[in-house]
C-alpha positions in Angstrom: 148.3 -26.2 29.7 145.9 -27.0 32.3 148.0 -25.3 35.2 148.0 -22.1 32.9 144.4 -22.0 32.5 144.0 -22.4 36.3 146.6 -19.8 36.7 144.3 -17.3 34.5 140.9 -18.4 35.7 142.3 -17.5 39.4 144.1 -14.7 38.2 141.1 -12.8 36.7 139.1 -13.9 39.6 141.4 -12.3 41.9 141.2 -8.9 39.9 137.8 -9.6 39.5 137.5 -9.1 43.4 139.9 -6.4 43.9 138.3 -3.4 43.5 135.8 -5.2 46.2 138.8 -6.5 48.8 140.2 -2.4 49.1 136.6 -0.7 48.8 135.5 1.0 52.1 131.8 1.1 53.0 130.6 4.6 53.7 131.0 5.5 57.3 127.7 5.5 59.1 127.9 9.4 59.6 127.9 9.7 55.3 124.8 7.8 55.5 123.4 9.9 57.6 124.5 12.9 55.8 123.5 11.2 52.4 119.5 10.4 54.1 119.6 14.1 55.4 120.3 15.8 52.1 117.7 13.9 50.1 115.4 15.9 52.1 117.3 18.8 51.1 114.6 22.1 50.0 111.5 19.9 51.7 109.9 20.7 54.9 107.8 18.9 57.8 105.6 19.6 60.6 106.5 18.4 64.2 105.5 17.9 67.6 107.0 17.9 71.1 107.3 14.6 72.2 109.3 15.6 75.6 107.8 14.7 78.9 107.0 17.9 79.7 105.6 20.8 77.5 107.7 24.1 76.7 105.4 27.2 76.6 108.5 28.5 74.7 107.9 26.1 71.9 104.3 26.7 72.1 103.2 26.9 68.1 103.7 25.4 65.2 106.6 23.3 64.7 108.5 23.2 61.5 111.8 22.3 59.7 112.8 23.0 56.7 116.2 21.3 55.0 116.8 24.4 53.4 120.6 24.5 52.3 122.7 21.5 51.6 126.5 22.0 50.8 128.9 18.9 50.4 130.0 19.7 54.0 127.5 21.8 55.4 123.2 21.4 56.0 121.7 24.0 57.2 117.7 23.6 58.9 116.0 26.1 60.5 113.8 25.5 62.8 110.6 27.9 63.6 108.5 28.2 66.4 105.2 29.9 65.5 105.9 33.4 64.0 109.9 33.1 65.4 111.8 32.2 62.6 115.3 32.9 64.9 116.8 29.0 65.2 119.1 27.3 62.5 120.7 24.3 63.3 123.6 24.3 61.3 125.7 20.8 60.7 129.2 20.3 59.4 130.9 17.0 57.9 134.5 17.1 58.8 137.6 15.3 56.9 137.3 12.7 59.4 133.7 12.2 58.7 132.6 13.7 62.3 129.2 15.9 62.1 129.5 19.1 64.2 125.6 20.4 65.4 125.9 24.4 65.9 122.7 26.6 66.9 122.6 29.6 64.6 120.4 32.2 66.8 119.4 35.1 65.1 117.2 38.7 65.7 114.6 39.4 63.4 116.5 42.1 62.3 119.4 39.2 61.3 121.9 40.1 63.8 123.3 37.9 65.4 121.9 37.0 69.0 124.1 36.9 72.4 123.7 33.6 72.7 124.2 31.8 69.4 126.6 29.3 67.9 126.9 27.0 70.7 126.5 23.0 70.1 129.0 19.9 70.0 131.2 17.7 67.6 130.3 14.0 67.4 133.1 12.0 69.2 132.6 9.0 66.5 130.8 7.8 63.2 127.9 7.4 65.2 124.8 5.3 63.0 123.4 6.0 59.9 120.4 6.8 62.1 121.6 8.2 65.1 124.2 11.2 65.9 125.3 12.4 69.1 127.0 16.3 69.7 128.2 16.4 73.3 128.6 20.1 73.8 132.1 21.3 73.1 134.1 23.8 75.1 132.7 26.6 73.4 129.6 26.0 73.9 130.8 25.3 77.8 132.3 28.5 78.1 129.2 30.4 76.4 127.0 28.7 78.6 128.3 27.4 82.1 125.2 25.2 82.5 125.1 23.9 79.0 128.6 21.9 79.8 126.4 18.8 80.2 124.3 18.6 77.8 124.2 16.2 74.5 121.9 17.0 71.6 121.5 13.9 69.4 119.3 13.6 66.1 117.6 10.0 65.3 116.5 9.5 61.8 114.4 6.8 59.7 112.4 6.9 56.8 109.0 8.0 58.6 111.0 10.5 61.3 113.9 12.9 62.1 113.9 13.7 65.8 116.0 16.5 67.6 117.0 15.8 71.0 118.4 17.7 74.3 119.3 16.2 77.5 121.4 17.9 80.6 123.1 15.2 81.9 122.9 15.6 85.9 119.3 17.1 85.4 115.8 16.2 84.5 116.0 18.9 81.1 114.7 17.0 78.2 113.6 18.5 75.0 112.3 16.2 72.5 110.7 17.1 69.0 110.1 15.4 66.3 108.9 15.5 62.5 106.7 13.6 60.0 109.2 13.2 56.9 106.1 11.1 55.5 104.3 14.5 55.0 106.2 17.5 53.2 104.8 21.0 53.4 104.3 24.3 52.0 107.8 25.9 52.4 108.1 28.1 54.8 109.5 31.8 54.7 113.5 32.5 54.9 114.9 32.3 58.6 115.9 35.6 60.3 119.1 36.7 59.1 119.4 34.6 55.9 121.4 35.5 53.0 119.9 34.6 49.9 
């Protein structure tokens, strides 16, 4: 009698435990994803915090999560009175996150130089991805076949990143997430 009630007390331990022993934690790109959608319909105001200023950035800052599908997030990112940049990322089966640059006129056509960007290469962190620049993006822009965009996130901060490897080019900006704002219009070219 005593084995049997060993046997049971291990045996409901063991399927007790189960469900734990076979249960995968959420790849650090879902977290990322899951931290980056709770933002989803807020925007924030940021600054460059590159080395060296961009008069072509020269304005106000803002982003503005403003689409969020199970596999895709789409932000647009203004520059003063240009509403033209959407950075569009993707959640593949694999749980990679693809960065594209929507580019758009103000009449919503698309611009010449648009959709270019990179696929993660791995899971990345649940603060940090990395897009090397894909051969698209390579053959779209011969001196873009270097560069890595990366996005670093935390509770207090989403940054958006650029650097040309083999070159000085860094562009750095990044936004309060402690302070929404007023929402801003709809990008060029968006389709309600």
């Amino acid at each position: 009698m005593k084995n049997t009630s060993l046997f049971l007390f291990v045996a409901i331990l063991f399927l007790g435990c189960l469900p734990q022993v076979f249960a995968q934690d959420k790849a650090p790109s879902q977290q990322f994803w899951e931290t980056l959608s709770s933002h989803c319909g807020k925007s924030y105001e940021g600054k460059l915090v590159s080395p060296e200023s961009d008069p072509r950035f020269a304005g106000k800052l803002v982003m503005h999560v403003r689409s969020c599908e199970d596999v895709r997030l789409r932000i647009p990112f203004f520059v003063g009175e240009d509403l033209s940049r959407t950075w569009v990322l993707t959640m593949d089966e694999q749980q990679l996150i693809q960065l594209k640059h929507d580019h758009r006129h103000a009449d919503g056509s698309e611009d010449a130089v648009t959709q270019y960007g990179g696929k993660a290469t791995n899971t990345g962190s649940a603060s940090t991805q990395f897009f090397p620049a894909d051969a698209f993006t390579a053959g779209l822009l011969p001196a873009a076949v270097g560069n890595v965009w990366w996005i670093n996130m935390d509770e207090t901060s989403f940054t958006y990143n650029l650097r040309r490897l083999g070159s000085a080019t860094l562009f750095s900006v990044k936004f309060d997430l402690t302070k929404p704002i007023d929402t801003p219009p709809a990008p060029w070219g968006w389709v309600e």
